[in-house]
Structures are given as structure tokens and as C-alpha cells.
Backbone as CSV, one residue per row, in Angstrom:
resi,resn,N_x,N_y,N_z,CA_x,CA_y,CA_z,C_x,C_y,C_z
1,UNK,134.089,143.064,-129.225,133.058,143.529,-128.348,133.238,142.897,-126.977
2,UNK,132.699,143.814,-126.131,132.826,143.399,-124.754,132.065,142.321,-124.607
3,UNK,132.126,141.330,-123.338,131.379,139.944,-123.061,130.153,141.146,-122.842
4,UNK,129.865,141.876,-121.886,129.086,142.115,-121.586,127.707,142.942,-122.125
5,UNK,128.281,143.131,-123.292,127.816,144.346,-124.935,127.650,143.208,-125.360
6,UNK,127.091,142.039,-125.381,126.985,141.192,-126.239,124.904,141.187,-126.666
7,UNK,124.801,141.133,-128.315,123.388,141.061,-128.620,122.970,140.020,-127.975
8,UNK,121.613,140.463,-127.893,120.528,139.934,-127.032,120.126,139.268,-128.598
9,UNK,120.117,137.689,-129.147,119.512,137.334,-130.141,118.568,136.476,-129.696
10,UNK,117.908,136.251,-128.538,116.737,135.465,-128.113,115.050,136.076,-128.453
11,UNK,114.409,135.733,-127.739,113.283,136.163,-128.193,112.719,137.124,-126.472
12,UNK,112.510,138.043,-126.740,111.761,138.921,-125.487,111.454,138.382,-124.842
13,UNK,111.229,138.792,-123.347,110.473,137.900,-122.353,109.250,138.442,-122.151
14,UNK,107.674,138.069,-122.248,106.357,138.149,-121.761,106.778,138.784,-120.062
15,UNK,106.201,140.260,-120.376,105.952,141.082,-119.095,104.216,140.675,-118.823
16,UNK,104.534,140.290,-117.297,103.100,139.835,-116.586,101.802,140.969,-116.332
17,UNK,100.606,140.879,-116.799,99.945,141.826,-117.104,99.273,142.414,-115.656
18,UNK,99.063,143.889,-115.491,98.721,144.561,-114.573,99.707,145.676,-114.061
19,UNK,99.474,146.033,-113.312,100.327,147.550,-112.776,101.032,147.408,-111.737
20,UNK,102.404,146.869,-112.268,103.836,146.391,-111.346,103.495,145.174,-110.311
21,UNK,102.710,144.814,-111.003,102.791,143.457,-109.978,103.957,142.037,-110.735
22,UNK,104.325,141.545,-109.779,105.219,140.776,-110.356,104.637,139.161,-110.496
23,UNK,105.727,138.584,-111.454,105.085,137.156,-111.816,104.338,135.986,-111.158
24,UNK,105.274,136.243,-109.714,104.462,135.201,-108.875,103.898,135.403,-108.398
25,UNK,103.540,136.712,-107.744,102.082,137.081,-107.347,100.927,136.786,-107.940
26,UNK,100.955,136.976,-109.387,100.206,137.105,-110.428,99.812,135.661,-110.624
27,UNK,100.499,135.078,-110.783,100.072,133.360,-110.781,100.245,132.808,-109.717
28,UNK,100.126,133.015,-108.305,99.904,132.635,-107.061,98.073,132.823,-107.025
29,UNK,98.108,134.384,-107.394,96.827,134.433,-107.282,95.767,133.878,-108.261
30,UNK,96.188,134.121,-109.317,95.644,133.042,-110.784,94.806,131.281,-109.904
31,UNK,95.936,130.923,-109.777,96.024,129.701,-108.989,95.390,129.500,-107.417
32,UNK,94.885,130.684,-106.905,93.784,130.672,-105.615,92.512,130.626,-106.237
33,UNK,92.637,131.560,-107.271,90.886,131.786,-108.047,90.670,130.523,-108.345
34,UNK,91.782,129.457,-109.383,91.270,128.686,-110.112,90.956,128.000,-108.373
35,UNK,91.141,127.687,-107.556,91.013,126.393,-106.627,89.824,127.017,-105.888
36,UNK,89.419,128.266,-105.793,88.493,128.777,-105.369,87.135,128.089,-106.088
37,UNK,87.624,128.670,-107.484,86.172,128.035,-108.076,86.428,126.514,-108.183
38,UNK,87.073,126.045,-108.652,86.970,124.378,-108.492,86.440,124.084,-107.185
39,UNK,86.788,124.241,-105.928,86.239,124.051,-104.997,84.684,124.317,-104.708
40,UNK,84.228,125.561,-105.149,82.682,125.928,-105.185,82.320,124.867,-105.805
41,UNK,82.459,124.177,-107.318,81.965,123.687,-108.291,81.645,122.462,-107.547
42,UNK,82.938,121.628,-106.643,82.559,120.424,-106.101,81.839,120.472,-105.477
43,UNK,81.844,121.920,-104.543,80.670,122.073,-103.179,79.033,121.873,-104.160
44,UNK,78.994,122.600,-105.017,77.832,122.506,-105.622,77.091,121.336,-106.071
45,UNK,78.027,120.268,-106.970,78.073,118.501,-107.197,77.615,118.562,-106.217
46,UNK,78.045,118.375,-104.899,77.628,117.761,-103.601,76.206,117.571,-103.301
47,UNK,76.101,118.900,-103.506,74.737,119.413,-103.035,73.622,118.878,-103.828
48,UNK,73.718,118.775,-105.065,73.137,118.260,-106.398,72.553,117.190,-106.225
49,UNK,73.519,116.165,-106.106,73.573,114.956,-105.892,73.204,114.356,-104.750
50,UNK,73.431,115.007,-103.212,72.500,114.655,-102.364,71.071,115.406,-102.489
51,UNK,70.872,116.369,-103.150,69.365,116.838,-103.076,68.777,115.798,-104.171
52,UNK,69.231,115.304,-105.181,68.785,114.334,-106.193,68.386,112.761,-105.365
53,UNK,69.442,112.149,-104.604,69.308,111.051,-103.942,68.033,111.060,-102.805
54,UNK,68.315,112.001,-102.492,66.913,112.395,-101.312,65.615,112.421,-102.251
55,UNK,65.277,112.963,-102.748,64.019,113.556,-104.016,63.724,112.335,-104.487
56,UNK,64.858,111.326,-105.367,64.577,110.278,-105.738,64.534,108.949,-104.380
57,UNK,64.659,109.080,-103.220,64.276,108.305,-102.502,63.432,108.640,-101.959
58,UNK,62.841,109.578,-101.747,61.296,110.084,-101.043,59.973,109.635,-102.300
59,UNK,60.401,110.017,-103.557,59.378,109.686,-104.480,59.125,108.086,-104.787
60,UNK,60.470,107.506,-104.889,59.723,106.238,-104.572,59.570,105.579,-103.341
61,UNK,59.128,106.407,-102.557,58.632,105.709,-101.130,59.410,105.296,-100.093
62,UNK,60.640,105.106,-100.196,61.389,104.803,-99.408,62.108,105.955,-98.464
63,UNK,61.627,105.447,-97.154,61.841,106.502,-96.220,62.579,106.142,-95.340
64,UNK,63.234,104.685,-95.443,64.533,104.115,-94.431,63.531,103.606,-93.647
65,UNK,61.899,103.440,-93.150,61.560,103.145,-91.752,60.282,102.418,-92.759
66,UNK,60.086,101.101,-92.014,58.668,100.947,-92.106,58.609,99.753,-94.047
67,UNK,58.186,98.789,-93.978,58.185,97.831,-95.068,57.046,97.720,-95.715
68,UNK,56.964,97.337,-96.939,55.646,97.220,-98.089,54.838,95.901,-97.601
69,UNK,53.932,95.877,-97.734,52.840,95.222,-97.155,51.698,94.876,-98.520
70,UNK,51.232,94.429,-98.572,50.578,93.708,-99.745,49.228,93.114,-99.017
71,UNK,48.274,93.437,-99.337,46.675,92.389,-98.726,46.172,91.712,-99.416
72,UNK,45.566,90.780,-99.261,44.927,89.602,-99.905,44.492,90.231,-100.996
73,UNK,43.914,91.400,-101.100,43.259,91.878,-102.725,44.444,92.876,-103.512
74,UNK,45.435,92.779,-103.023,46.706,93.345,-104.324,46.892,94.648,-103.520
75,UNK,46.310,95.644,-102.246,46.406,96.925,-101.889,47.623,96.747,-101.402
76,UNK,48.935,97.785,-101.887,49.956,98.083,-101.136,49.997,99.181,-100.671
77,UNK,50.753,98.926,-99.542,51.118,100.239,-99.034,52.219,100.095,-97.584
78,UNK,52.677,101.478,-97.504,54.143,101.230,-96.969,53.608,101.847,-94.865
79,UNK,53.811,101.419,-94.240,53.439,102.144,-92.908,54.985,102.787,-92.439
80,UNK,54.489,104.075,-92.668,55.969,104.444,-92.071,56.308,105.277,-91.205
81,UNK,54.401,105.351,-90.281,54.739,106.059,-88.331,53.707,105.161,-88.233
82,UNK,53.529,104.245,-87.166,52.691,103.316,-86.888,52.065,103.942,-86.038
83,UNK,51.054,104.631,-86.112,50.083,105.299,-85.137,49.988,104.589,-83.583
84,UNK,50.009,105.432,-82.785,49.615,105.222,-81.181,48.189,104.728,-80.470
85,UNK,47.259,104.963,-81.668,45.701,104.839,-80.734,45.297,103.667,-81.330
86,UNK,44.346,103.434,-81.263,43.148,102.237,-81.615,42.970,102.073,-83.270
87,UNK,42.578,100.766,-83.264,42.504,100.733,-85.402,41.166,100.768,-85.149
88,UNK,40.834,102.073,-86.239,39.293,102.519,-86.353,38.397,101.101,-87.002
89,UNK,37.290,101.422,-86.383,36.082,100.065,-86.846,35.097,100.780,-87.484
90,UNK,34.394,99.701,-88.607,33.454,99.843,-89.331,32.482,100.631,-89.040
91,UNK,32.014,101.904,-89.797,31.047,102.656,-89.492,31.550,103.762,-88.724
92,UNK,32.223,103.919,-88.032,33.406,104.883,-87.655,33.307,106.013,-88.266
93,UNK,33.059,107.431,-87.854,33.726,108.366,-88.906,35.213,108.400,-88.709
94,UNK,36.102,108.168,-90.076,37.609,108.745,-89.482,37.736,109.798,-90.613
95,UNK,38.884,110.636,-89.857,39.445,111.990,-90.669,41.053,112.121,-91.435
96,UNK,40.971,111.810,-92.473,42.232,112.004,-93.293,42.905,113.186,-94.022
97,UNK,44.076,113.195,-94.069,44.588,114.309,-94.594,45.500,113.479,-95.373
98,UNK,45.502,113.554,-96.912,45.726,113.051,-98.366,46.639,112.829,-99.025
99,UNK,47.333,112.974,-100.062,47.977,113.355,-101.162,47.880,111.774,-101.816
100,UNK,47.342,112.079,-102.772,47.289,111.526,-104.304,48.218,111.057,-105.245
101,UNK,49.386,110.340,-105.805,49.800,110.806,-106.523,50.286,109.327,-107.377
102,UNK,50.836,109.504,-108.654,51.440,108.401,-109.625,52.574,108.161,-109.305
103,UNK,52.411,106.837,-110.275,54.196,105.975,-109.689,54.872,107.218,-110.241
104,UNK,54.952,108.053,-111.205,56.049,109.149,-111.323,55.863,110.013,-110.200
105,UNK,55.204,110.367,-109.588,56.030,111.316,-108.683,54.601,112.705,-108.695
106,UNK,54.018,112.090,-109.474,52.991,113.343,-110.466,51.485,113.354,-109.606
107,UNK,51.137,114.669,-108.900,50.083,114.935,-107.710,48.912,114.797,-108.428
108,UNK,48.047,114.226,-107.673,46.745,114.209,-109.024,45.307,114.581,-107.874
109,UNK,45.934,114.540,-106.571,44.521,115.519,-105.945,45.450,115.163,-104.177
110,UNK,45.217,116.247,-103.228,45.250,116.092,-102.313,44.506,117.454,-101.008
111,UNK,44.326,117.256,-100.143,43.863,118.229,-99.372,44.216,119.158,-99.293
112,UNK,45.655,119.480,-99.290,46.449,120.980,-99.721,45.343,121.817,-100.644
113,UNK,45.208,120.498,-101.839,44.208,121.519,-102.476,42.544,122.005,-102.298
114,UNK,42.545,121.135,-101.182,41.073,121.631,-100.897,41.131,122.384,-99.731
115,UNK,42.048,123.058,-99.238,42.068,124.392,-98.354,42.893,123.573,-97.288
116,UNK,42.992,122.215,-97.212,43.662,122.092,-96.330,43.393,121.369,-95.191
117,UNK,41.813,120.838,-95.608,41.040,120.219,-93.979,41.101,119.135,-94.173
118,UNK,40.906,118.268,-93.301,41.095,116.997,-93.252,39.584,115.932,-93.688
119,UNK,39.829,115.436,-94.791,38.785,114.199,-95.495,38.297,114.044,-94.569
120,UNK,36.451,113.682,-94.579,36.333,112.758,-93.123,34.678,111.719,-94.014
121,UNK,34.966,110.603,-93.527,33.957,110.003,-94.130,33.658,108.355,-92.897
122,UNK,32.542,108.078,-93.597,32.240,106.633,-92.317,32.972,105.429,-92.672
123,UNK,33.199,104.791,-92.129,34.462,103.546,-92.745,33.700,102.421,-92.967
124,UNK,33.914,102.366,-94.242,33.638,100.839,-94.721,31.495,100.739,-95.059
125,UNK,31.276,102.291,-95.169,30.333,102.600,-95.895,30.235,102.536,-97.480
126,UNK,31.402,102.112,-97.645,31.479,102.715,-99.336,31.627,104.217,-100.066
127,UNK,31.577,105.237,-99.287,31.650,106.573,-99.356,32.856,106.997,-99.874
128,UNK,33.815,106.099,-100.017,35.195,106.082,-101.147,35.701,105.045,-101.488
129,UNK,36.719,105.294,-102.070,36.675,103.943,-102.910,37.477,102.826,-102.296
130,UNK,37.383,101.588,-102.663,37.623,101.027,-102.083,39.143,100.637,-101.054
131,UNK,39.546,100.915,-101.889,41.237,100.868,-101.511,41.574,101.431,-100.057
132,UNK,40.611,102.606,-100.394,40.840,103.469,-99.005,40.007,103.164,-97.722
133,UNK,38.847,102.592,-97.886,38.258,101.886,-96.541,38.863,100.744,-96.473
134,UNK,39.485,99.935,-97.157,40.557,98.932,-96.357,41.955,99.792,-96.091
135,UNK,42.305,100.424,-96.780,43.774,101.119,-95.989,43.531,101.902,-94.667
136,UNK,42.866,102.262,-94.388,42.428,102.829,-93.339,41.851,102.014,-92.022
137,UNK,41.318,100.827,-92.753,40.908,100.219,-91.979,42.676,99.370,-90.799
138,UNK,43.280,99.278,-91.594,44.308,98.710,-91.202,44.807,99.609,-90.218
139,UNK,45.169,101.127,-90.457,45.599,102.225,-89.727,45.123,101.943,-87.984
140,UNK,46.651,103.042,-87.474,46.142,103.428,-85.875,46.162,104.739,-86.239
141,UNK,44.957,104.896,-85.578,44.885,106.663,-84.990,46.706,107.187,-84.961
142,UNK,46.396,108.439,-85.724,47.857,109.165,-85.836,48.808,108.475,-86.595
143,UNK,48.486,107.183,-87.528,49.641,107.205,-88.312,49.585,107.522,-89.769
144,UNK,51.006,106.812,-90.080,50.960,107.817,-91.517,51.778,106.893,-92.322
145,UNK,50.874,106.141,-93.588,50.841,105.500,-94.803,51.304,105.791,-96.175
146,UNK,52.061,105.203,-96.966,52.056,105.277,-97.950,50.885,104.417,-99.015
């Protein structure tokens, strides 16, 4: 037999699937998709993980500005825009706008839910509780407390 008439005793070769496209196209492009989506997937991590770090640093209080403070009777709280005007005095009406909430993270009353207006009561009347006519009392006009 001729060299060139010689049997083929190997095993077939895998034709690349689709309509005449050839091998390296086919896994050129294989290989854009896969880096396509791997790439989305990291973009997404990213995003995850800084929306998680933010969420979990806003809930526990930390806002980068402004330090915990402690008063002679155990009230903490964090000042973190130090108001511009005058610290309101006893008997005073002042006007607050709220939010409520537990060391988890969990809302348990704020003005949002009462339409939205701003608390207003006389300071250091007793007309709430206590915590809050000394936190307030500490306040300047226009700032804003944890």
C-alpha cells in the first residue's frame, strides 16, 4: 500500500459545534463570555461588600466625624454636626425631628412615622423622658446627635 493510502487507526477528531465556525473562534469566544461573566461577578462582590461595610458602619454609629461622649448619669451619645446657634435653656420650647431605634439596627418609633413634623416640647419640664431633656439640653440649634 501506498504511504499515503495508509488506515487512519486513531480515534476521530471532535468537530467544533455550530455552523462552520472554526475552533478558535469558538473558544476565543467561549473564553470572552467566561471573563465577561467572571468580571461582572467581581464587579458585583464589590458592590456587596462596600454596600455591607457602609450599612454596617452607619448602624453602629460610626460616621467617621464626631466622638462618644458619656454624662455623669450613663447618657451616651455621639455629636456628629455640631450645630451653629445657641444651646437651648430650660423651659425653652425646642423642636426635634427623631428616629428611635435598638442596638440592632431595629426602628421602634420616629417622626417619619408621625407624618413627618418635627417633636416640639418645653425643656427640662419633664414632658419626655429623661434622657432626652438632658440630650438636648447639651445640643446647638441645628445639630445632629446620635
Amino acid at each position: 500500500m501506498p504511504v499515503s493510502r495508509q488506515r487512519k487507526t486513531g480515534k476521530a477528531r471532535k468537530r467544533p459545534k455550530g455552523l462552520g465556525s472554526s475552533s478558535s473562534a469558538a473558544s476565543t469566544t467561549s473564553r470572552n463570555e467566561r471573563r465577561v461573566k467572571t468580571l461582572a461577578i467581581v464587579v458585583v462582590a464589590a458592590l456587596l461588600l462596600a454596600g455591607g461595610i457602609y450599612f454596617f458602619s452607619m448602624r453602629s454609629g460610626g460616621s467617621g466625624s464626631g466622638k462618644e461622649v458619656t454624662t455623669a448619669s450613663g447618657l451616651k451619645y455621639i455629636d456628629i454636626a455640631e450645630g451653629t446657634g445657641p444651646t437651648p435653656k430650660k423651659g425653652q420650647t425646642v423642636s426635634v425631628k427623631y428616629t428611635g431605634s435598638l442596638p440592632s439596627g431595629k426602628v421602634f418609633d420616629s417622626t417619619d412615622r408621625h407624618g413627618g413634623k418635627p417633636y416640639e416640647f418645653s425643656l427640662g419640664k419633664g414632658g419626655v423622658i429623661k434622657g432626652w431633656d438632658e440630650a438636648i439640653a447639651t445640643m446647638k440649634v441645628a445639630g445632629n446627635d446620635i
